[in-house]
C-alpha positions in Angstrom: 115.5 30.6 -7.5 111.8 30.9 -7.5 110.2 30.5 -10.8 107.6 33.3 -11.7 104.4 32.0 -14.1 104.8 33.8 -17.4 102.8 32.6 -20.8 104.8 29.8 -21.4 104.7 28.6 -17.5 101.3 29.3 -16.5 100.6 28.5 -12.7 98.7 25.4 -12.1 94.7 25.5 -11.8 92.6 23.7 -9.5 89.4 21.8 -11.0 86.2 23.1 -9.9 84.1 21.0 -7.1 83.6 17.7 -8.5 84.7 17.8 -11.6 86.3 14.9 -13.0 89.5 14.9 -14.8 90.0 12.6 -17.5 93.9 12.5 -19.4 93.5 12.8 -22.6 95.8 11.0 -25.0 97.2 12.2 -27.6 94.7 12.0 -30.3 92.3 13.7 -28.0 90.1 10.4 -27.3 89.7 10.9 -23.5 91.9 8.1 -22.5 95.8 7.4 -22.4 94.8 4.0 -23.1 93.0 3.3 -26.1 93.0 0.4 -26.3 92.4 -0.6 -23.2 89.1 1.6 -23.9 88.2 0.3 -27.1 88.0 -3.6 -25.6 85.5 -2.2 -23.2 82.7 -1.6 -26.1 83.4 -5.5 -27.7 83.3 -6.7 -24.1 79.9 -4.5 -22.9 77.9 -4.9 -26.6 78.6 -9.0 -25.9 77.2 -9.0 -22.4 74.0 -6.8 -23.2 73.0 -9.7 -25.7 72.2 -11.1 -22.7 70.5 -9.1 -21.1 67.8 -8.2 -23.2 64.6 -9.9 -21.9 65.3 -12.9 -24.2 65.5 -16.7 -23.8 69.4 -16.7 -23.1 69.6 -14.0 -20.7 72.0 -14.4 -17.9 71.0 -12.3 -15.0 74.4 -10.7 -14.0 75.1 -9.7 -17.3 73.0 -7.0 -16.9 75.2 -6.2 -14.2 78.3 -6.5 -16.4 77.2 -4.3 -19.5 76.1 -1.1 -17.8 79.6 -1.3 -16.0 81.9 -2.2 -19.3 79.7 0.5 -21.2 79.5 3.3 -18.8 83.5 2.9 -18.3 83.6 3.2 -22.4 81.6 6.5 -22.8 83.5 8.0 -19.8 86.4 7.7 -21.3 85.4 8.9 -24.9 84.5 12.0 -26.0 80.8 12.6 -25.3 78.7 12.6 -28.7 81.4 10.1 -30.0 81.0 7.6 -27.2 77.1 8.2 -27.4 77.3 7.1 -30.7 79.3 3.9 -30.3 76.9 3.2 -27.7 73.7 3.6 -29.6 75.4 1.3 -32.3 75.6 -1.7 -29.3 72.3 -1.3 -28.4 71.3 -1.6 -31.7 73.1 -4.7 -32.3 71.5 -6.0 -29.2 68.3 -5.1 -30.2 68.8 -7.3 -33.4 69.7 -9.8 -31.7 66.6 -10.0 -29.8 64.6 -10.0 -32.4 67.2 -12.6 -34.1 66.8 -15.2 -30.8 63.1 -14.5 -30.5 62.2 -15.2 -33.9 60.2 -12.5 -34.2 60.8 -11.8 -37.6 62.3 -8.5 -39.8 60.1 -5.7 -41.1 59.9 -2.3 -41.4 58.3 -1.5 -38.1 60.6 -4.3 -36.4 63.8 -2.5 -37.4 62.5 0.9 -37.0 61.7 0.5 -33.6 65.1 -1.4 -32.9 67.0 1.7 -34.0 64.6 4.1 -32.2 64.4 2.1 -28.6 68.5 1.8 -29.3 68.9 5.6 -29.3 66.2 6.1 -26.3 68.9 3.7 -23.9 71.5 6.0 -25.4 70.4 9.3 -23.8 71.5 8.1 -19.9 74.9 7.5 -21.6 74.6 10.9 -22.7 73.2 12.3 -19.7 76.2 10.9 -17.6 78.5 11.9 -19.5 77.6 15.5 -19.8 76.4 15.6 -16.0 79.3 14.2 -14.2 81.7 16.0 -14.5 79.9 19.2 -13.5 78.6 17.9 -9.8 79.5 16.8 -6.6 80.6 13.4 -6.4 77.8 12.2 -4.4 74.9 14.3 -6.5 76.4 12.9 -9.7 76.3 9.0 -8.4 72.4 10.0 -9.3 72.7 10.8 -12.9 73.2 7.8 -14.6 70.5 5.0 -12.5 67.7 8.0 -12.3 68.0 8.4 -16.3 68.1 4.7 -17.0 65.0 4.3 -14.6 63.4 6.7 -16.6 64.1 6.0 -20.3 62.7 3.0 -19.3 59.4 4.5 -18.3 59.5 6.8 -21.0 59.8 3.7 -23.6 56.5 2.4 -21.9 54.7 5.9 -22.7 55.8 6.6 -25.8 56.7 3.5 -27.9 53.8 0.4 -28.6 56.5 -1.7 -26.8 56.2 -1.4 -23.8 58.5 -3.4 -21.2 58.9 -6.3 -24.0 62.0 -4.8 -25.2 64.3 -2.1 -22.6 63.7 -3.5 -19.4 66.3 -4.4 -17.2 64.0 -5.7 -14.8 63.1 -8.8 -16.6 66.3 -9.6 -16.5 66.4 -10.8 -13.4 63.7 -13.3 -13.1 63.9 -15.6 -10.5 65.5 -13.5 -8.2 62.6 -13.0 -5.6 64.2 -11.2 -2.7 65.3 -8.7 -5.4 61.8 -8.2 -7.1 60.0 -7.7 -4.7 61.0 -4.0 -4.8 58.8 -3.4 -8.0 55.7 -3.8 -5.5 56.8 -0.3 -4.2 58.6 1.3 -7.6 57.0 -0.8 -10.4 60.2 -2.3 -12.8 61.8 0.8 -13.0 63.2 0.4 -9.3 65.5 -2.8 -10.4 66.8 -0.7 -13.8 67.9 2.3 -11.1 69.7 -0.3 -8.6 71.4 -2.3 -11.7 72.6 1.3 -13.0 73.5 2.5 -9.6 75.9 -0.2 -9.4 77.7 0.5 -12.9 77.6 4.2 -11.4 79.3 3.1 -8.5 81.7 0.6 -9.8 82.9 3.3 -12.1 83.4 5.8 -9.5 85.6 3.3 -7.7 87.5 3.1 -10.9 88.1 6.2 -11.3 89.0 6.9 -7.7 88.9 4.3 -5.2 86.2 5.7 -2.2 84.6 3.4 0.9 82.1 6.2 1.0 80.6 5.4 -2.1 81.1 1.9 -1.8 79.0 1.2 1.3 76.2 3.4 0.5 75.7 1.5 -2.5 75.9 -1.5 -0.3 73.5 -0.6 1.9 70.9 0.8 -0.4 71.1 -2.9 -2.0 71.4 -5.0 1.2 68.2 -2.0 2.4 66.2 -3.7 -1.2 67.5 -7.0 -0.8 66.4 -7.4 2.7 63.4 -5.9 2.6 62.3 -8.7 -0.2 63.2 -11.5 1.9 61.4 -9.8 4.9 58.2 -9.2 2.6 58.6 -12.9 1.3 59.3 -14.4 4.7 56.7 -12.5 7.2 54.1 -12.3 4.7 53.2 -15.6 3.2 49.8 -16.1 1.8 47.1 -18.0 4.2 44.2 -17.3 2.0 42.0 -19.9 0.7 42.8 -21.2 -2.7 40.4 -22.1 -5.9 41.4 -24.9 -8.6 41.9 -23.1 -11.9 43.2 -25.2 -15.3 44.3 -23.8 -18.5 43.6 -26.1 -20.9 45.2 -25.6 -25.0 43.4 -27.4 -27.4 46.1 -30.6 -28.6 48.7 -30.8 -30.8 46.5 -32.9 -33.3 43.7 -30.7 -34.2 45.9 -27.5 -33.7 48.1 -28.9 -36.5 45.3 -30.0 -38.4 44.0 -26.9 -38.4 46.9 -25.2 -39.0 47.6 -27.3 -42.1 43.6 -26.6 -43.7 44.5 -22.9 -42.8 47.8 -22.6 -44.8 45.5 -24.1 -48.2 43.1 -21.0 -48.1 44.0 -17.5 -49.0 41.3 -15.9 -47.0 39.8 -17.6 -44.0 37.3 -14.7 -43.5 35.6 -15.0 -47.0 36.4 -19.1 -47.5 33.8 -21.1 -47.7 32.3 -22.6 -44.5 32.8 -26.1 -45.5 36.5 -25.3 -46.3 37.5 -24.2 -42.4 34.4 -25.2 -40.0 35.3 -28.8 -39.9 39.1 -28.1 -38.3 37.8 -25.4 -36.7 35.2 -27.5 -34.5 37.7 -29.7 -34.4 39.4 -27.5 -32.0 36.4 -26.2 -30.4 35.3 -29.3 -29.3 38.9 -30.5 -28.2 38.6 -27.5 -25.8 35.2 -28.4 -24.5 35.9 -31.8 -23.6 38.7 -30.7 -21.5 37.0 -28.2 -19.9 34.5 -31.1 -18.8 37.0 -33.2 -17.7 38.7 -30.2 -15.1 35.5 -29.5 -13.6 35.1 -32.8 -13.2 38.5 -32.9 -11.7 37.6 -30.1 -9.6 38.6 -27.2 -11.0 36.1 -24.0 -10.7 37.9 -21.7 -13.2 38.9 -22.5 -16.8 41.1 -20.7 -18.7 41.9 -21.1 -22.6 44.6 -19.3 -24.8 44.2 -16.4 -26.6 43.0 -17.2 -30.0 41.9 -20.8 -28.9 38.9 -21.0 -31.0 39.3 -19.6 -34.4 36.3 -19.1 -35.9 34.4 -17.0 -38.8 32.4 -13.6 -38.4 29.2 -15.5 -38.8 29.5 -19.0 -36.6 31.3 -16.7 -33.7 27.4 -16.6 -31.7 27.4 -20.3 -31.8 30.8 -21.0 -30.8 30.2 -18.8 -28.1 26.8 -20.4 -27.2 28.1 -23.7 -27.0 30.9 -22.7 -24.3 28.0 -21.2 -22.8 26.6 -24.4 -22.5 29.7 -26.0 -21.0 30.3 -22.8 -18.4 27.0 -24.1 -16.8 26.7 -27.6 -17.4 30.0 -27.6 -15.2 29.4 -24.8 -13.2 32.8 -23.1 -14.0 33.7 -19.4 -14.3 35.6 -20.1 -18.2 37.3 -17.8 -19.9 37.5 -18.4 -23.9 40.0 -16.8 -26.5 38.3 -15.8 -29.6 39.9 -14.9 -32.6 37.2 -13.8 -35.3 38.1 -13.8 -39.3 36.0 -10.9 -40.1 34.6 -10.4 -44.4 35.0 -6.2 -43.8 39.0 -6.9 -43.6 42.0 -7.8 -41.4 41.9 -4.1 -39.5 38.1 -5.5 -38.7 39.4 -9.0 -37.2 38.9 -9.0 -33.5 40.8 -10.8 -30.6 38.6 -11.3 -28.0 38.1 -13.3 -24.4 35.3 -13.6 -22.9 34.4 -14.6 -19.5 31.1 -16.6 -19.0 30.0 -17.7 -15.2 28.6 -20.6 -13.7 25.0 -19.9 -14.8 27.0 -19.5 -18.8 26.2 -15.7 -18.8 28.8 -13.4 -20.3 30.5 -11.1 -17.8 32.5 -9.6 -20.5 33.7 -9.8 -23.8 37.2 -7.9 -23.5 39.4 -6.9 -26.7 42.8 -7.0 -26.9 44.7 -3.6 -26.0 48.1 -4.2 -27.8 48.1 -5.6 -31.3 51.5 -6.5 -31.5 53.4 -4.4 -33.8 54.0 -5.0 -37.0 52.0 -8.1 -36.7 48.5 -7.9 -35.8 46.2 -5.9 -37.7 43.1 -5.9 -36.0 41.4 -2.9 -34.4 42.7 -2.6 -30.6 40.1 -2.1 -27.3 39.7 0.7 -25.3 42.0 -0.9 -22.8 39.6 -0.7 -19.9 40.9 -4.0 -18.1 37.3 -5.7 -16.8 37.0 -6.8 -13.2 33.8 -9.1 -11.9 33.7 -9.9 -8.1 33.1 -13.6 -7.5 33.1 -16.2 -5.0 36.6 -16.6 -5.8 37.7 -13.5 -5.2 37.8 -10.2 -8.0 38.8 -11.7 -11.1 40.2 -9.5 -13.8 41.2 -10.1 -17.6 44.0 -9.1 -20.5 45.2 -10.6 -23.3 49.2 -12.1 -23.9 50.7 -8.3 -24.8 49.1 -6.2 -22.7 50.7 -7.7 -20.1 53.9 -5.8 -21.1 52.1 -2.4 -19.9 52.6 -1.7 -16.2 50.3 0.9 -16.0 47.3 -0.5 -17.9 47.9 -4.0 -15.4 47.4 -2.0 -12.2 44.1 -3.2 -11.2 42.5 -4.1 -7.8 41.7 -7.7 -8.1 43.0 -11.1 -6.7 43.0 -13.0 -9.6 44.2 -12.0 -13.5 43.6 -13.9 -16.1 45.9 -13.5 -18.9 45.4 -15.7 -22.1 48.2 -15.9 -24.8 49.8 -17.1 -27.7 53.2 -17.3 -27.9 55.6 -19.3 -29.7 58.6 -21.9 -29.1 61.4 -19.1 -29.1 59.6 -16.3 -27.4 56.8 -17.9 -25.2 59.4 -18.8 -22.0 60.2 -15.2 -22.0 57.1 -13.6 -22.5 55.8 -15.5 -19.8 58.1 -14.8 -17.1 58.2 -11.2 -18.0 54.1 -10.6 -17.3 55.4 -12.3 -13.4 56.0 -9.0 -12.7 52.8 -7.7 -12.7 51.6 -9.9 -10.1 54.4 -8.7 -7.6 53.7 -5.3 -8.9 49.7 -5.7 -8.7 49.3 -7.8 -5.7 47.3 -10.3 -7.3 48.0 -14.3 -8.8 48.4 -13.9 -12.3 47.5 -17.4 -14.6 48.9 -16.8 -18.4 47.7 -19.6 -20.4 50.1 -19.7 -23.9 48.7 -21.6 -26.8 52.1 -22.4 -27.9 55.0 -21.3 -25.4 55.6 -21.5 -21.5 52.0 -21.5 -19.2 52.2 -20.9 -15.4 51.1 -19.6 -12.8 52.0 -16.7 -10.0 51.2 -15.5 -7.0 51.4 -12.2 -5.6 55.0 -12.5 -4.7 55.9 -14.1 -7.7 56.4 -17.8 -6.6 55.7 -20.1 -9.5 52.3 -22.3 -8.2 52.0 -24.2 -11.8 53.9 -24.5 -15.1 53.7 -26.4 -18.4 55.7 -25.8 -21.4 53.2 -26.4 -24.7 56.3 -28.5 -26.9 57.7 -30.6 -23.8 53.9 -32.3 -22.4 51.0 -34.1 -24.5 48.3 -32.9 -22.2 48.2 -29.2 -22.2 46.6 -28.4 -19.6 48.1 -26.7 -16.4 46.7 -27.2 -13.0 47.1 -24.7 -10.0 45.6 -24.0 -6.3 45.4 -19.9 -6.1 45.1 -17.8 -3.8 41.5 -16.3 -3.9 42.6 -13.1 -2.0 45.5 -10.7 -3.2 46.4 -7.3 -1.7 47.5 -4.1 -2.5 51.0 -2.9 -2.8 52.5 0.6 -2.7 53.0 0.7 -6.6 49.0 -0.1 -7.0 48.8 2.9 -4.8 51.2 5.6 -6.1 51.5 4.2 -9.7 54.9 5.6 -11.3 55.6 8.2 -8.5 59.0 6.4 -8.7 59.9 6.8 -12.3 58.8 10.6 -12.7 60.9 11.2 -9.6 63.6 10.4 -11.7 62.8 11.9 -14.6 62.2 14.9 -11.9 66.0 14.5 -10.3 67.3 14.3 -14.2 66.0 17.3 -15.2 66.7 18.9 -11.9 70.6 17.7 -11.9 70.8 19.2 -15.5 69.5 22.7 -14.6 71.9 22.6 -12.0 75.3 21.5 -13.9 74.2 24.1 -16.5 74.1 27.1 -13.3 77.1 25.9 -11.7 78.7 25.6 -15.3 77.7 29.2 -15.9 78.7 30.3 -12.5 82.4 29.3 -13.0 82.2 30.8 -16.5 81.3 34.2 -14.9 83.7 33.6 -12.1 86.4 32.8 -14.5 85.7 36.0 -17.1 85.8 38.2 -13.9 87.7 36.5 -11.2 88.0 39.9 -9.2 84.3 40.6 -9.1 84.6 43.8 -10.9 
């Protein structure tokens, strides 16, 4: 006998196209195994400590988290799971500042909690998208949002890719990188989220469709790196260029005069000039002896000579004198104590040529924040054409803006001053932007990790300031760099995400009010 669907036997119902079905248990969490869900948040919050652009980072765990956490929010309910997740990215936020030693403040934790909620919202947007699209159109959701929350962190936060990019995470990894040449760092976040997109699909329901596009698209990236790196090696002259930091001696002797006077800006000039010159002429004498050695540009830290308001024209002058008694191009850091207060202090390079002129005197961008208090530049990033090729200049931070680094020159100079904790990471994060800019990139650190680039990232010098007794770094660079796609189109690639996010939400929400109307009316009537 046939059963007939009544109220309390209603006939089955088909989901709607691509929607996925998720058993709920019975306390309603979204999952017949909680448990099982709940070691998925323990298991992704641990490997997204290391991936956070820090000194322990293991590249594959960026790989790892996006998978563990994605699975977790997929199978919770949505504003709960978003939620949990913006609690782990918190905690991993705090512990990069933690390992990096970069200290606790207000503006510190403030923007932990606030970049922690902005790497919430492609968890969100997954969650909510998902379910309402095709299979194949969802598999977009999740890597076009992270791709661009990580661009929109750049625009709208002072951090820019220090913190929230998963692209540093992956340093070393050439073949891979070289992609941000055509899509700037946002391309490796999309492919690292594609593949926690994918693996979760899988999960959910096993599909060799899915599975070998994702293959493909990464063997496509992966192939295309080697190819750029094989068939594309640099046969340009190269120029001698030395970054010299001033030693260990003075530095800590100067350090050691500083930390006895309240103010260096209004002490007296007896007080600070003596370790002060110290320094200066530690950093003179080296210069002498690399263009002696042959070197034909000089590069010191940022902040290498500390120096007064008042004696700054004659520290200046007496590089001067050194620029074209060795007929170098030198670039000095300058850090100026200024009487009119700290938001009046200035953090300055300037570049003097062979005949000691000053090209430019170029002022930091990107006070760190929180930190430094002096009044930032205008950001313009200066660019004087030499005999060795167009040389170009920022300062340690700045270098964590993508879009302020895109300039056409061959060589950029990037002073900096780092610390033990931080300065290995800072350095090999600013890498990128030679791949991405098509140009060598030299970042001299006071006190962390110096090297040197090229324009397909290939390491031509390094020196680590606590590990050596002479800090100076030595490298043959390429005087001729080239453009790259990314130099060209600039972030094309990351507002074509943000584009497809906003697109793939207008179109869940139709299709969502399509099958309402369809539902309400089923006969058309």
């Amino acid at each position: 006998m046939t059963n007939l669907p009544t109220e309390q036997n209603p006939p089955p119902t088909r989901p709607s196209p691509g929607t996925t079905t998720v058993t709920k248990s019975p306390g309603g969490k979204g999952s017949s195994r909680p448990t099982a869900r709940w070691a998925l948040l323990p298991l992704g919050t641990a490997a997204t400590l290391f991936a956070v652009g820090g000194r322990w980072d293991v590249p594959a765990a960026a790989w790892i988290s996006l998978v563990l956490l994605l699975r977790f929010t997929r199978l919770s309910r949505a504003w709960a799971g978003t939620l949990w997740i913006w609690a782990a990215h918190t905690v991993a936020a705090v512990f990069w500042v933690q390992e990096s030693a970069i200290g606790f403040g207000p503006v510190v934790v403030a923007g932990a909690v606030a970049l922690a909620a902005l790497q919430t919202l492609p968890f969100l947007a997954d969650r909510l998208l998902t379910g309402r699209l095709r299979p194949g159109v969802a598999a977009l959701a999740f890597p076009a949002a992270v791709a661009a929350t990580e661009f929109l962190i750049t625009v709208v936060s002072p951090f820019g890719t220090a913190y929230g990019s998963l692209a540093v995470t992956q340093y070393g990894d050439l073949p891979l990188l070289q992609v941000v040449s055509v899509t700037g760092p946002w391309g490796i976040g999309f492919l690292i989220a594609y593949f926690a997109a994918t693996v979760n699909h899988l999960w959910e329901k096993p599909s060799w469709r899915s599975g070998l596009v994702y293959v493909a698209v990464l063997l496509t990236v992966v192939l295309a790196g080697g190819a750029r790196l094989a068939l594309a090696p640099s046969t340009a002259p190269t120029v001698r260029v030395a970054g010299i930091s001033p030693g260990r001696s003075v530095t800590d002797a100067q350090r050691a005069v500083f930390a006895r006077v309240p103010d260096i800006a209004t002490a007296p000039a007896a007080t600070v000039q003596p370790a002060m010159a110290a320094v200066e002429n530690d950093l003179l004498a080296a210069t002498r002896r690399e263009a002696a050695a042959g070197a034909k540009i000089v590069i010191w830290p940022e902040e290498a000579v500390k120096t007064q308001e008042s004696h700054e024209p004659s520290a200046v002058a007496a590089a001067q004198d050194r620029a074209r008694r060795s007929g170098v191009y030198l670039e000095i850091g300058v850090r100026v104590y200024s009487r009119s207060g700290p938001a009046h202090d200035k953090d300055e390079a300037i570049l003097i040529d062979p005949r000691g002129k000053v090209l430019w005197t170029y002022q930091k961008a990107h006070p760190i924040p929180g930190s430094e208090k002096f009044t930032p530049g205008d950001g313009r990033v200066p660019v004087a054409d030499t005999p060795y090729g167009r040389i170009a200049n920022v300062i340690c931070y700045d270098a964590d803006f993508p879009a302020m680094m895109r300039t056409r020159a061959d060589i950029m100079l990037v002073p900096s001053h780092d610390w033990r904790e931080y300065g290995a990471a800072h350095t090999e994060k600013a890498s990128l932007r030679a791949i991405e800019g098509g140009y060598s990139l030299i970042r001299q650190d006071a006190e962390g990790v110096s090297a040197a680039y090229d324009d397909e990232g290939h390491v031509l010098a390094s020196t680590d300031y606590f590990t050596t007794e002479r800090q100076t770094m030595v490298a043959y660079v390429p005087v001729r760099g080239g453009t790259t796609v990314y130099d060209r189109i600039g972030d094309a690639f990351a507002w074509l995400c943000l584009t497809c996010v906003l697109a793939l939400t207008v179109t869940a929400l139709a299709g969502q009010r399509r099958r309402t109307v369809t539902e309400r009316n089923p006969h058309g009537s």
